[in-house]
C-alpha positions in Angstrom: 0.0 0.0 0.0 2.9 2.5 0.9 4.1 2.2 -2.9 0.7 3.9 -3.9 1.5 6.5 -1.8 3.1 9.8 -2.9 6.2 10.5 -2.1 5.3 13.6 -0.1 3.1 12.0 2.3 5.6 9.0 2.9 8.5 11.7 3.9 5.7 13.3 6.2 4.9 9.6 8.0 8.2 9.2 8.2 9.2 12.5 9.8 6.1 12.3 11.8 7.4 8.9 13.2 11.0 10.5 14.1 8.9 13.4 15.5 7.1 11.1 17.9 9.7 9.0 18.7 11.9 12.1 20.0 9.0 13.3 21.7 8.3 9.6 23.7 11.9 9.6 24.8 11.7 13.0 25.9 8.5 12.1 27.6 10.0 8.7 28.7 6.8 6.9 27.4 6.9 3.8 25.3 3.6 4.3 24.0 3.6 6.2 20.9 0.1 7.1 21.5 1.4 9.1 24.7 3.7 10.8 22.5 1.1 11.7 19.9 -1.6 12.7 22.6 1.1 15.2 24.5 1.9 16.3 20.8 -1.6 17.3 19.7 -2.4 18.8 23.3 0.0 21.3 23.4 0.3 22.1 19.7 -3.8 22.8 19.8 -3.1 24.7 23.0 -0.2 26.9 21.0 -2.5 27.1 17.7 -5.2 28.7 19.7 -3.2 31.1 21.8 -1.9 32.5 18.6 -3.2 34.9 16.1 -3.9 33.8 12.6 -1.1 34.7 10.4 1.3 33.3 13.2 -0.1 30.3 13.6 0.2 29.5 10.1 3.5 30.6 9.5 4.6 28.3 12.1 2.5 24.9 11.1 4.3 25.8 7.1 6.9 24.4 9.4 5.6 21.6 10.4 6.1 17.9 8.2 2.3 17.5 6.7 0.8 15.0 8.8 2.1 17.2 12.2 0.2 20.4 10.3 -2.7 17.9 10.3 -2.2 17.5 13.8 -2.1 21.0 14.7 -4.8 22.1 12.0 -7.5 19.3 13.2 -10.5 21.1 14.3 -9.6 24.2 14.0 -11.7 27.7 14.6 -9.4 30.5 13.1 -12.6 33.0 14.1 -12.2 31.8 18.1 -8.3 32.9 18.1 -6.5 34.1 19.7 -8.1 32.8 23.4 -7.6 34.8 26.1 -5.0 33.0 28.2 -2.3 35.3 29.6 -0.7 33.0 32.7 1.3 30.1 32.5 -1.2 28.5 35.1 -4.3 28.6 32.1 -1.9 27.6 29.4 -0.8 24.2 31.7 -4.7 24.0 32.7 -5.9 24.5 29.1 -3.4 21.2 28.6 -4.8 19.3 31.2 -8.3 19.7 29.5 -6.8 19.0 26.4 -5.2 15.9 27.2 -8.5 13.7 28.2 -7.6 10.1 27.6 -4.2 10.4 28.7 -4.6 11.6 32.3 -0.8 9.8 33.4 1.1 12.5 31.7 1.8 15.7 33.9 0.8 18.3 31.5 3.8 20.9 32.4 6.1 18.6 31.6 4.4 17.9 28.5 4.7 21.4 27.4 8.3 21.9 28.2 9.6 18.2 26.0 6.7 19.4 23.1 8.3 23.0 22.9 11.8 21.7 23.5 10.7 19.6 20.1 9.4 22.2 18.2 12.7 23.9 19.3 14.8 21.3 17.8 12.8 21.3 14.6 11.5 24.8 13.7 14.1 27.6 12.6 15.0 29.9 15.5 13.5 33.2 13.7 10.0 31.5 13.6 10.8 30.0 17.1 11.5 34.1 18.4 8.6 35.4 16.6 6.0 32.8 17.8 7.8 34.0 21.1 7.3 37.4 21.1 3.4 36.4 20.2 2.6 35.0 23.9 1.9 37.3 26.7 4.9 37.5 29.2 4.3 34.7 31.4 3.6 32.2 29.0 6.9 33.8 27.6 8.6 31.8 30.4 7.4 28.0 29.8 9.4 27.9 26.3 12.8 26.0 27.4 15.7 28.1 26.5 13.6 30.9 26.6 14.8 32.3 23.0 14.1 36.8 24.2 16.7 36.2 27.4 
């Protein structure tokens, strides 16, 4: 079935694979589900704290099927939310995390962005930065405006 597929969408599984793989060791999971679960909770989380534009300057980053991931169910017209604390961005995790309960959503957040870190270019990295209100400013790993 793979051999039917296009070439662009095989590189995307495979990256998506790497990408998940990284993230479980980060995570110390062995489930790949965890991985993915962590991944799409935080990345929704990020999507809808942003505004538009930024949001999709930083999925054109993304391999396909993790713009999938971030893109799935969607409401450009509800962003950006209004969460300004570091408290709501871990709570708005939690929420978003329903079926995998066992992982600690702060941690979550710091191996996801720690990721994206790893695979994003720094410039986008800085400007998604710069986006977030101050205090959510401070959960980004490395924190790229010190």
């Amino acid at each position: 079935m793979s051999q039917n597929r296009p070439e662009v969408l095989s590189r995307s599984v495979q990256e998506t694979d790497t990408w998940l793989k990284e993230l479980a060791d980060e995570l110390r999971v062995e489930n790949a589900n965890q991985a993915y679960g962590a991944l799409r909770a935080v990345l929704h989380a990020v999507r809808d704290r942003l505004p538009v534009d930024m949001s999709a300057h930083l999925a054109a980053q993304f391999p396909v099927m993790v713009a999938g991931i971030y893109y799935d169910g969607w409401k450009p017209a509800a962003v950006p939310n209004g969460i300004r604390s570091s408290g709501e961005f871990i709570e708005n995790v939690r929420d978003r995390s329903r079926g995998h309960e066992e992982l600690d959503p702060a941690f979550s957040i710091q191996c996801v962005f720690r990721l994206i870190e790893r695979k994003v270019e720094p410039g986008q990295i800085r400007k998604l930065v710069d986006q977030l209100p101050e205090d959510l400013r401070e959960l980004w790993p490395g924190n790229p405006r010190r």
